[in-house]
C-alpha positions in Angstrom: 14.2 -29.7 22.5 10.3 -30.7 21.8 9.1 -30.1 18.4 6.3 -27.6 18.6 4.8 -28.3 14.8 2.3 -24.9 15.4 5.5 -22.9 16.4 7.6 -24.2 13.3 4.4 -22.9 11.4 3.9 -19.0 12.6 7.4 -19.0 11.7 6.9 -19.4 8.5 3.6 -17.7 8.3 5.9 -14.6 9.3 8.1 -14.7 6.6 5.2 -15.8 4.3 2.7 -13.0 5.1 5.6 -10.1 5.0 6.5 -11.0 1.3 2.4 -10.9 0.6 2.1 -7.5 2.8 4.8 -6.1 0.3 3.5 -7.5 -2.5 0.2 -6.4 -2.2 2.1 -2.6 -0.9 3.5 -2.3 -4.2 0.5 -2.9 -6.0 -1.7 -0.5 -4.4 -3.4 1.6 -6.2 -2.6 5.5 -5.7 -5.2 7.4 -3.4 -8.3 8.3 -5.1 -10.4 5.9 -7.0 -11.4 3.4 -5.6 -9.9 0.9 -8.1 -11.7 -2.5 -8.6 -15.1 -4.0 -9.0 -17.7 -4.5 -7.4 -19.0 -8.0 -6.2 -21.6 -6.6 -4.1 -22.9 -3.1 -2.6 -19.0 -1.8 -1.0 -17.7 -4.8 -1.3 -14.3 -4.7 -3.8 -12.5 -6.7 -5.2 -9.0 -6.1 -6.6 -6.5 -8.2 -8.9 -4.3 -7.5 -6.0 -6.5 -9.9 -3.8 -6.2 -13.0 -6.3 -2.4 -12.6 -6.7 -2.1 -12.3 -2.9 -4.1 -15.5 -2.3 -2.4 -17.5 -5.0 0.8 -16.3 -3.5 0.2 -17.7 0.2 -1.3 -20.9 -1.1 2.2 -21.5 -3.5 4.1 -20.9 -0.3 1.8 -22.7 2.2 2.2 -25.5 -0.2 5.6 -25.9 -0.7 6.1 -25.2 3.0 3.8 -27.5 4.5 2.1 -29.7 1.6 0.4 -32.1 4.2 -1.6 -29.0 5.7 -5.2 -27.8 4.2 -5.9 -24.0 2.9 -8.8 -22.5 2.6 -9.2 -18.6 0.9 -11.5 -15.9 0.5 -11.3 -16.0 -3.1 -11.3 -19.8 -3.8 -12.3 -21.4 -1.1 -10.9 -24.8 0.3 -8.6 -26.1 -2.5 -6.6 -28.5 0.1 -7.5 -30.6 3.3 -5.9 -31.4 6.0 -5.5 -31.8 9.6 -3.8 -28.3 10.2 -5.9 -26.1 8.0 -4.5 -22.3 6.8 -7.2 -19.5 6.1 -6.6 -15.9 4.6 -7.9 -13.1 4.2 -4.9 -11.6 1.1 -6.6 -7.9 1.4 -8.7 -7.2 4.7 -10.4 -4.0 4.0 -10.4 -3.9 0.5 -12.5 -1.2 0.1 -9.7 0.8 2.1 -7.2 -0.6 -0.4 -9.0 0.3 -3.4 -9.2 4.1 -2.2 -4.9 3.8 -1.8 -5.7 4.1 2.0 -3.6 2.6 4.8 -6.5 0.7 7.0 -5.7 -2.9 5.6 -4.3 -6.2 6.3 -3.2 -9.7 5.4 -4.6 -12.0 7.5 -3.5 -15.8 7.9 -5.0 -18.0 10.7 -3.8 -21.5 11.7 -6.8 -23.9 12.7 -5.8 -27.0 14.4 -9.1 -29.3 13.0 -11.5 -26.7 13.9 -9.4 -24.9 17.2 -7.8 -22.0 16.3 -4.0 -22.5 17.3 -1.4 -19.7 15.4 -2.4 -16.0 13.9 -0.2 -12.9 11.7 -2.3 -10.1 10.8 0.2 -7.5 8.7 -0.6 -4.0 8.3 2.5 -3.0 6.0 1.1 0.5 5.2 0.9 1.1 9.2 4.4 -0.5 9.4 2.2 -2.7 12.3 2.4 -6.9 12.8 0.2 -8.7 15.0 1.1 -12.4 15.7 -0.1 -14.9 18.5 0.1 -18.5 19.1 -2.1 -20.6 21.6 -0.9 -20.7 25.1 2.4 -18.3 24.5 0.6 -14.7 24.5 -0.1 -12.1 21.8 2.3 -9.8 19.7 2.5 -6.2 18.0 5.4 -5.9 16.2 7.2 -8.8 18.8 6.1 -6.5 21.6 3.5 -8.3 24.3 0.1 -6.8 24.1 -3.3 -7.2 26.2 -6.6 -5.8 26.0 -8.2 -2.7 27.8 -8.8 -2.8 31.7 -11.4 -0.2 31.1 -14.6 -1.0 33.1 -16.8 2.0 32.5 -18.5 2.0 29.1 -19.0 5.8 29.6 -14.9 5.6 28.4 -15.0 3.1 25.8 -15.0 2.8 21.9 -16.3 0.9 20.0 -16.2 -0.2 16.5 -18.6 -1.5 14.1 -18.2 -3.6 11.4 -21.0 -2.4 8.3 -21.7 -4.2 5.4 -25.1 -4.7 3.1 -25.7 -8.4 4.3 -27.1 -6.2 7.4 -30.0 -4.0 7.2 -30.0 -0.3 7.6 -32.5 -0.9 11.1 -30.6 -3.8 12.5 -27.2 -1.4 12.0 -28.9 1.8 13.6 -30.1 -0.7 16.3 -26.9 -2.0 17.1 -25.0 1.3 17.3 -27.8 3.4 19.4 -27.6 0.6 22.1 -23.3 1.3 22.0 -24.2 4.5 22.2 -26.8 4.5 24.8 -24.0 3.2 26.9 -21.8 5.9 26.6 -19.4 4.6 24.6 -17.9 6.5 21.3 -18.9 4.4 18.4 -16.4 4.0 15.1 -16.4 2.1 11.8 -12.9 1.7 10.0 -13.4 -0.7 7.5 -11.4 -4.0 8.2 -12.6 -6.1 10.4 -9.0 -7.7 11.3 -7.6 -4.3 12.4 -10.7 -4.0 14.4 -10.5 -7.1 15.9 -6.8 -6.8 16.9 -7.0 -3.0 17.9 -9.6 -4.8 20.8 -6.6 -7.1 21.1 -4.1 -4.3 22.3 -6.6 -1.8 23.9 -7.0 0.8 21.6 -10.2 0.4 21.4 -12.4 -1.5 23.7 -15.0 -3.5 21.6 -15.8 -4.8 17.9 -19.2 -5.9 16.6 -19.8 -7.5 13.3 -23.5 -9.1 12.6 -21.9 -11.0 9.6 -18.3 -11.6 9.3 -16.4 -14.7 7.4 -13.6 -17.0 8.7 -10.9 -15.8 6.9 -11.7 -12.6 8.5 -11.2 -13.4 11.8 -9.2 -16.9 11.6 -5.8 -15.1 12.6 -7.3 -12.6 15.2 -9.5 -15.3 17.1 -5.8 -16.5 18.5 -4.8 -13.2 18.7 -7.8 -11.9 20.9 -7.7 -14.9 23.0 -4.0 -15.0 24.1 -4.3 -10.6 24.6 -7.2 -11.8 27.3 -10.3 -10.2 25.4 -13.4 -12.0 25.9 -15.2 -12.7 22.6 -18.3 -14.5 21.3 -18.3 -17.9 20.2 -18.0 -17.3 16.9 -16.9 -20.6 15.4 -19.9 -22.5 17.5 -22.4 -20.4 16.4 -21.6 -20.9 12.1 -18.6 -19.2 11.6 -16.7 -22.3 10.5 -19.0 -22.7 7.2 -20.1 -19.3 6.5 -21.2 -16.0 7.8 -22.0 -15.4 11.5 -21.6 -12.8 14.1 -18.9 -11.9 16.2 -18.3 -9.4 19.1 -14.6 -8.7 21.0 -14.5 -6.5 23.8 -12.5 -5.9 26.8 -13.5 -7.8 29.7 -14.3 -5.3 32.1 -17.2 -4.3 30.0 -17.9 -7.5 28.0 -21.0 -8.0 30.2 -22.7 -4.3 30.0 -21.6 -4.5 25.9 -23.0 -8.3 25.4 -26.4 -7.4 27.4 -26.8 -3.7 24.8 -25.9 -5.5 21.9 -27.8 -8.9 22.8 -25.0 -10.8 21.4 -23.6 -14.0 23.6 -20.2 -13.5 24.8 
């Protein structure tokens, strides 16, 4: 049998993101609030998020000390030629509020390719995995995005956050709307990405979205057959840049409305 050194590692990712899931389950806050601080207009922060990323950094460590990791929170604090990247609480605000809309996210990048993703939703009970070139996952069942061709039947989601402007946002969600399709905003962009990824919903734009937001679901979109813009060409790898997802039978009418390459 072939040693498959990316296989060996969503493996352990599994096992690695469950415990950080529950961890960061039991520490949620209670609904209400929200609970936290503020490090920018709606964007949270919770201790919850700095014990999740120290927690998958310990483990990634001992597991695979040879690999890099890189975190919302801290940064790159190791390098290497396989290179880990998480997101410990995707939607934060969501979390804060004791909602159920949020994720840990852990992508694989082989150099700069991504190659292995788990994005786990423990307070939806849902887990999305994927590895290059053997198909896409929800909870170990295969998934694949929308055939939908008409926009007149689509949704779409957009990603809002203050490093847009109130004009470029209306912009952006009059044009998805001036295609017919439904627009909706749920407040992780992970989830968002890898509902496009098993066709319950048909699009996701985000003007400025990090890499450990969309590190694991890149792999993910890419093995479910979505078509998505080239995020990591166009800055993602070194800091914010756009991304859109969508399914392929209206990638072309969604790119053109939104003027974002795809």
């Amino acid at each position: 049998m072939t040693f498959d050194p990316i296989a060996v590692r969503l493996e352990a990712a599994r096992s690695v993101v469950r415990d950080a899931a529950r961890l960061a389950l039991s520490l949620r806050p209670a609904p209400g609030g929200p609970t936290g601080t503020l490090k920018g207009r709606q964007d949270y922060l919770t201790e919850t998020d700095g014990a999740v990323e120290a927690f998958v950094s310990r483990r990634i460590q001992e597991l695979f000390p040879e690999d890099g990791f890189q975190g919302e929170e801290n940064g790159a604090t190791r390098q290497g030629g396989f290179r880990w990247v998480v997101d410990p609480i995707d939607g934060t605000s969501n979390y804060a509020r004791g909602r159920d809309r949020w994720c840990v996210s852990l992508g694989l990048l082989d150099g700069d390719e991504p190659v292995a993703g788990v994005i786990d939703a423990p307070a939806l009970g849902e887990v999305f995995t994927a590895q290059k070139g053997k198909g896409a996952f929800l909870n170990g069942k295969p998934i694949k995005a929308s055939p939908i061709t008409n926009t007149q039947e689509a949704m779409i989601e957009m990603g809002w956050s203050a490093r847009v402007t109130t004009e470029t946002f209306n912009e952006k969600i009059a044009a998805i709307m001036a295609l017919g399709a439904m627009p909706r905003s749920g407040g992780s962009g992970a989830l968002a990405l890898a509902d496009v990824a098993c066709g319950r919903s048909d699009g996701y734009l985000e003007i400025v979205i990090q890499l450990w937001d969309v590190a694991a679901a890149l792999v993910i979109l890419s093995e479910a057959g979505a078509a998505v813009s080239p995020f990591l060409q166009t800055g993602g790898l070194t800091g914010g840049a756009t991304i859109l997802a969508a399914a392929p039978g209206i990638a072309k009418a969604l790119s053109a409305a939104v003027n974002v390459e795809i």
